[in-house]
C-alpha positions as CSV (number, residue, x, y, z in Angstrom):
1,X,18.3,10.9,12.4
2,X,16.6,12.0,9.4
3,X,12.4,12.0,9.7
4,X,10.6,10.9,7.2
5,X,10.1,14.4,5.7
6,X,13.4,15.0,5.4
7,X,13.7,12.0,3.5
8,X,11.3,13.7,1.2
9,X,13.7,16.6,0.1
10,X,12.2,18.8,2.6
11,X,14.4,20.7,4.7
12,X,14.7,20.6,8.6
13,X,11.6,22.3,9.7
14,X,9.5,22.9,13.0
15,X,5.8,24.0,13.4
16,X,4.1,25.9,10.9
17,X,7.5,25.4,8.7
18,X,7.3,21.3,9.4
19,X,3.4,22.2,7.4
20,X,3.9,24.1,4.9
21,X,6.8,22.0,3.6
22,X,4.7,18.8,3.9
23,X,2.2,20.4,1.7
24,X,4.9,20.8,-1.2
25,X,5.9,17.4,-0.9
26,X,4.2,14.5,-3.5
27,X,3.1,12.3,-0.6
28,X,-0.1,13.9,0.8
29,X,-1.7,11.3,2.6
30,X,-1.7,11.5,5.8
31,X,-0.7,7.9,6.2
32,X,2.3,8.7,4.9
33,X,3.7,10.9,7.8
34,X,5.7,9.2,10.1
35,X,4.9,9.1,13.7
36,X,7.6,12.0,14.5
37,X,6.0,13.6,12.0
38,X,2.6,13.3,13.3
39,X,3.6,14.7,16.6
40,X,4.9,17.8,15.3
41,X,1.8,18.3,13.9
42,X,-1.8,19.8,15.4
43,X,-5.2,18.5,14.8
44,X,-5.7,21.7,12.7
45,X,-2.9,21.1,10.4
46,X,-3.4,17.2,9.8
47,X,-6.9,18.0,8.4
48,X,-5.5,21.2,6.6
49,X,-3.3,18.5,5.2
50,X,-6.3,16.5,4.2
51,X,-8.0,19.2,2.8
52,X,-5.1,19.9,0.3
53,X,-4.7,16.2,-0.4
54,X,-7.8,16.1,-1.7
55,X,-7.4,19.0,-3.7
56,X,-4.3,17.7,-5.0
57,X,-5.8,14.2,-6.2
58,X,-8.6,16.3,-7.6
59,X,-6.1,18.1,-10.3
60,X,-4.1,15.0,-10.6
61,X,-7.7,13.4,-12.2
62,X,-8.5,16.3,-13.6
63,X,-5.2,16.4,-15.6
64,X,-5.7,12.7,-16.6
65,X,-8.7,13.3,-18.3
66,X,-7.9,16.7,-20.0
67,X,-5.3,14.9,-21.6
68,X,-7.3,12.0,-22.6
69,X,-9.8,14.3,-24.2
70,X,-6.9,16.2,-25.9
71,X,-5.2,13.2,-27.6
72,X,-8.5,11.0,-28.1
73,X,-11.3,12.8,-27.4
74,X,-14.6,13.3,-25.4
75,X,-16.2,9.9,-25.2
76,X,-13.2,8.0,-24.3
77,X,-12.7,10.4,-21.4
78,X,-15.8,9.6,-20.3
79,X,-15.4,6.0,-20.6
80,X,-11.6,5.8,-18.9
81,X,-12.8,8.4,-15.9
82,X,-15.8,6.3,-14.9
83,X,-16.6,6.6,-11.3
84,X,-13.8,9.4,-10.5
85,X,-16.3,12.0,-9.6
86,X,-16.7,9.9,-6.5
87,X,-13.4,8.5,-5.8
88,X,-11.6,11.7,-3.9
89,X,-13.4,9.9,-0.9
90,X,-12.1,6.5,-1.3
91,X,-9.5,5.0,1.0
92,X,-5.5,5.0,-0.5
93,X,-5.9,1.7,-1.7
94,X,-9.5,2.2,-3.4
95,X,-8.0,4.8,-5.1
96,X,-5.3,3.3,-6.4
97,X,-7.1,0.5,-7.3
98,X,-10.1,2.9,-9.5
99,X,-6.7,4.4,-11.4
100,X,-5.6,0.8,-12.2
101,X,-9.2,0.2,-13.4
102,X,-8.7,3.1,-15.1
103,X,-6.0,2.3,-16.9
104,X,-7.0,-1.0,-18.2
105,X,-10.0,0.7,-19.9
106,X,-7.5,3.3,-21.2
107,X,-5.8,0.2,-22.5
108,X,-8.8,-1.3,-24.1
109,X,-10.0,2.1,-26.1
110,X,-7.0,3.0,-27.9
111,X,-3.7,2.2,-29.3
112,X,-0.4,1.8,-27.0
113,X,1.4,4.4,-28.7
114,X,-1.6,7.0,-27.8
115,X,-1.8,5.4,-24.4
116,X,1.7,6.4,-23.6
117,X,1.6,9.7,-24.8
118,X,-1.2,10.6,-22.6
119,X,0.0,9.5,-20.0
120,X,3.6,10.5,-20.6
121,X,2.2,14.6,-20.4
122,X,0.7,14.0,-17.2
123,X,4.1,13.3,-15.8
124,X,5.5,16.6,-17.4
125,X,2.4,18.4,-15.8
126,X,3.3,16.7,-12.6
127,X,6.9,18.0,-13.1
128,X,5.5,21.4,-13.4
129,X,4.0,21.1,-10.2
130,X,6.4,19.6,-8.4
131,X,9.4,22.1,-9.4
132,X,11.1,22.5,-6.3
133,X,12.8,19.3,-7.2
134,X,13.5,20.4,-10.4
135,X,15.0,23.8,-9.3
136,X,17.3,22.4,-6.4
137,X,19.0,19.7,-8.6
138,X,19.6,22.3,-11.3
139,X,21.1,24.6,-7.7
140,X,23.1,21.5,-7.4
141,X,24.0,21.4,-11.2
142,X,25.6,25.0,-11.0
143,X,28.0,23.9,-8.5
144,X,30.3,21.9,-10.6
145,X,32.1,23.0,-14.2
146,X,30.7,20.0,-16.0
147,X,28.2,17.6,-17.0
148,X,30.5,14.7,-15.7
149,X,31.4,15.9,-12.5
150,X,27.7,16.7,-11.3
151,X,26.6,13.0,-12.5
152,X,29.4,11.6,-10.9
153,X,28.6,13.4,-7.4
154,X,24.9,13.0,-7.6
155,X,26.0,9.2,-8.1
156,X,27.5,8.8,-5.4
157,X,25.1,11.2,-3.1
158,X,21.6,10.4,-4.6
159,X,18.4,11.9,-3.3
160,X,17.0,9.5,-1.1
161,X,14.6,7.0,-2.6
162,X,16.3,7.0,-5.6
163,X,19.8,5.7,-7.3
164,X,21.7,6.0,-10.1
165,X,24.1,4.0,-12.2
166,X,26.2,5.1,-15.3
167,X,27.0,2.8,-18.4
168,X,28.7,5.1,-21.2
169,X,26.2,7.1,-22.6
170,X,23.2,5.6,-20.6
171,X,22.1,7.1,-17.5
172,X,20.3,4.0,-15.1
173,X,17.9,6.2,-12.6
174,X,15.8,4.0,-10.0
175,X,13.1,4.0,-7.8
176,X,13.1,2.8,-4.4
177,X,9.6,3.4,-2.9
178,X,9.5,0.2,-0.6
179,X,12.7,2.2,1.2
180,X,10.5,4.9,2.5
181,X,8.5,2.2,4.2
182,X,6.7,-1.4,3.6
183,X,4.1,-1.5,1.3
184,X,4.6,1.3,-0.6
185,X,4.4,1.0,-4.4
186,X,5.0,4.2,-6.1
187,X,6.0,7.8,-5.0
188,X,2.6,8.7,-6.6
189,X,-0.4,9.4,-4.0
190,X,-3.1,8.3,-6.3
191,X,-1.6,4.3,-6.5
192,X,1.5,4.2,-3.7
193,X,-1.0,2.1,-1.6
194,X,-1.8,-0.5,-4.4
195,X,-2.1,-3.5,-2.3
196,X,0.7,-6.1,-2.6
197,X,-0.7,-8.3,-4.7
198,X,-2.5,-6.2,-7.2
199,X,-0.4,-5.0,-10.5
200,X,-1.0,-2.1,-13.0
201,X,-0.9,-2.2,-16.7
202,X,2.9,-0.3,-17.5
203,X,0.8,2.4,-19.3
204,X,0.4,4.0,-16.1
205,X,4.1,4.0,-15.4
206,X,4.7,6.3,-18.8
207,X,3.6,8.7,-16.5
208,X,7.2,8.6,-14.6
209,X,8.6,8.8,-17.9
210,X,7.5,12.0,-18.1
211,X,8.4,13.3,-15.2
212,X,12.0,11.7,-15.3
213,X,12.1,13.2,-19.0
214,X,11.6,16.8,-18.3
215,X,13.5,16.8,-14.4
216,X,16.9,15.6,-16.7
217,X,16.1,18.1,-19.4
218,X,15.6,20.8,-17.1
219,X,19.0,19.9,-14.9
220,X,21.1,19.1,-18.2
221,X,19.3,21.9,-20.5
222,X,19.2,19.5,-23.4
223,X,16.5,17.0,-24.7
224,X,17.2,13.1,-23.2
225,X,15.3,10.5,-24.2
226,X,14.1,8.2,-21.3
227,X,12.5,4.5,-21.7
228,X,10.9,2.7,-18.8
229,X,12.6,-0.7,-18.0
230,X,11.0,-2.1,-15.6
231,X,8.0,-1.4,-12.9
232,X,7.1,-1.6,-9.1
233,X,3.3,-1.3,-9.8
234,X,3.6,-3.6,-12.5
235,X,5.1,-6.2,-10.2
236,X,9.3,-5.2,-9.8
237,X,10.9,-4.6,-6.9
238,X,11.7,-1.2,-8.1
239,X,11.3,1.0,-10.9
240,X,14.5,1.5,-13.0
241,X,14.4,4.0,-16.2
242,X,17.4,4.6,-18.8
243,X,18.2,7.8,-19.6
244,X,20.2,8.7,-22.6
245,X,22.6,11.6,-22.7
């Protein structure tokens, strides 16, 4: 039976391994560890843990508003990241909901096509961060002689949290984040604990564009062009993107 870690592509892990996987990973709440999990784990590494999750969010902000000031400038940064000096104290669920506030007056200062872009980089940056995931599907790539015969086996052996669906040239890639437990909205730590009944403006979800964008380029080595179809933050069950070969 498979923790909750390993369900998070990392591999099977004791002790100071079990840690220093869980600190790749993009779920750094501590919230989101599983009681087996938790057990395997000392009071020193849970608030090492912390420690880094904060970090992390830190640089995820910090990202957001570098590229709102690189694509619209100063003063809307400084209106969009209101408050976010003080938010890397705030509860899951305040957190996600400052980014949804945040994206509503991202929404409100400048055009949709802008709006996507920015947010559409900080899931490439997030990409970048997040390699590992990157690099062991392109491992995986390398073990068949083509294109179709890696899609077809990752089809039918998808990471977990994820599935995928071929129609001709259009690849059908979806999120499952309410598999990895109730109530969980997004694999992103700054909103997965959005409550229930709240929603987020679909800019936000650009963002996974992003990231889905430059994991298919990287594994395929050609460009793809990806298009968000439908949310869980903005009210879906799950988050489905098309890809196109």
């Amino acid at each position: 039976m498979m923790s909750c870690l390993d369900m998070l592509f990392v591999p099977s892990a004791r002790s100071v391994g079990l840690v220093e996987s869980l600190l790749r990973m993009f779920l750094p709440w501590e919230d989101g560890l599983c009681r087996k999990d938790k057990e395997s784990l000392s009071d020193l590494q849970v608030r090492r843990i912390r420690r880094h999750s904060v970090s992390k969010q830190a640089g995820m902000l910090e990202q957001l508003g570098g590229n709102i000031e690189r694509f619209s400038g100063k003063d809307v940064r400084e209106k969009v990241m209101e408050g976010s000096g003080k938010i890397h104290s705030a509860s899951p669920a305040g957190m996600a909901r400052w980014v949804k506030g945040a994206m509503e007056r991202l929404d409100s200062l400048v055009d949709k096509g802008t709006a996507a872009r920015i947010m559409e980089e900080c899931g490439r940056n997030c990409a970048s961060v997040n390699k590992t995931v990157i690099e062991r599907a392109k491992a995986r790539r390398k073990k068949y002689a083509t294109v179709e015969e890696f899609l077809a086996a990752e089809m039918k052996n998808p990471t977990r949290g994820t599935r995928l669906l071929r129609k001709g040239r259009v690849l059908y890639q979806y999120y499952t984040p309410q598999s990895f437990g109730k109530g969980m909205r997004c694999y992103c730590s700054l909103v997965r604990d959005l409550p229930p009944e709240e929603v987020i403006s679909p800019t936000y979800c650009q963002c996974s564009k992003g990231f889905v964008a430059k994991f298919w380029e990287a594994v395929l080595g050609r460009p793809v062009k990806v298009e968000v179809l439908q949310s869980a933050l903005a009210g879906a069950k799950e988050c489905k993107f098309a890809i196109r070969l």
